[in-house]
C-alpha positions, 0 to 999 in steps of 0.5 A: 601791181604798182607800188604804194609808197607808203606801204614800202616805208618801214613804219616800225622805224620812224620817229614821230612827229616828223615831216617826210618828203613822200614823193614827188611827180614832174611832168615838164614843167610842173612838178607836185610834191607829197609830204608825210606829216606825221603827228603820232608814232605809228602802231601805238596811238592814233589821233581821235576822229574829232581831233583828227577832223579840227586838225584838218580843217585848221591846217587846211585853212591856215598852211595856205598862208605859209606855204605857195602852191597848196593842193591839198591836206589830207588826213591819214587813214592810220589817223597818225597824221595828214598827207600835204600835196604841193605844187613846187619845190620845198623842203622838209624844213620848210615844211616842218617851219610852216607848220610849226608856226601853224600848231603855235598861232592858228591850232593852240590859240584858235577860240574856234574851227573853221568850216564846221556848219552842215553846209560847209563840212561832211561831219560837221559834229564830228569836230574836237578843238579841245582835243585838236588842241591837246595833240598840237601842244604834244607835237610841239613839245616834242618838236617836229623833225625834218627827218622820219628817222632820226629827231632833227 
C-alpha cells in the first residue's frame, strides 16, 4: 500500500497557522511542489464549510498574482486549511509572504467573493465572507509560521 504523506505527519504535534513543504515530484525537467497551508490546529477547530468555500475562492483567485506557477489550491478534508500545488521552486517563506499579503489586502478587505453565481461554482450558497473574514484576521494575528513545528 502506497503511503499518504499527510497521514505520516504527526498531526498532534503541529502548531497551526503554518506553511509546510508537503512534497514534492520532479520528472526531468518539471518539478511540482505541494504546500500544506495550515490555518487552524488540528483536532480542536475546524473551519466552517462557507468560511472554508470564501476562503478558497479568494485564495485561488488572488495567490496567482503573487506567486509563479500556480496549479491549484485546494480545501483540506479536515477543514484545517488548504492544499497549495506549484510548478517550480519555492520556499515556505515564500509561501508564507504571499499569503500573508493575500489574507491582508484580498480576504480582510474584500467587499465581495469571486465566482459565486450558479454558473461559476458548485455551492454557490454555500459562501461566508463575514466568517472568511473572521478567520484570515485570527490567522494574522497569530502569524504564519514557515515551520509546522515550531512558531517562526
Amino acid at each position: 500500500m502506497a503511503k499518504v504523506e499527510s497521514f505520516e505527519l504527526d498531526h498532534n504535534l503541529v502548531k497551526a497557522p503554518y506553511v509546510r513543504r508537503a512534497g514534492v515530484e520532479e520528472q526531468g525537467e518539471a518539478r511540482i511542489e505541494k504546500y500544506d497551508l495550515r490555518f487552524l490546529q488540528p483536532n480542536q477547530d475546524a473551519l466552517p464549510t462557507g468560511a472554508l468555500h470564501t476562503l478558497e475562492h479568494l485564495l485561488a483567485v488572488n495567490l496567482r498574482d503573487y506567486l509563479t506557477g500556480v496549479i491549484d489550491l485546494s480545501p483540506m478534508g479536515c477543514r484545517t486549511g488548504f492544499y497549495l500545488i506549484l510548478w517550480g521552486n519555492h520556499t515556505p517563506e515564500e509561501i508564507r509572504d504571499a499569503l500573508t499579503t493575500v489574507l491582508e489586502k484580498h480576504v480582510v478587505a474584500a467587499t465581495s467573493v469571486p465566482a459565486v453565481s450558479a454558473k461559476e461554482c458548485g455551492n454557490y450558497r454555500d459562501h461566508s465572507l463575514f466568517s472568511a473574514q473572521e478567520y484570515a484576521r485570527q490567522v494574522l494575528q497569530q502569524g504564519i509560521s514557515s515551520d509546522p513545528f515550531l512558531r517562526k
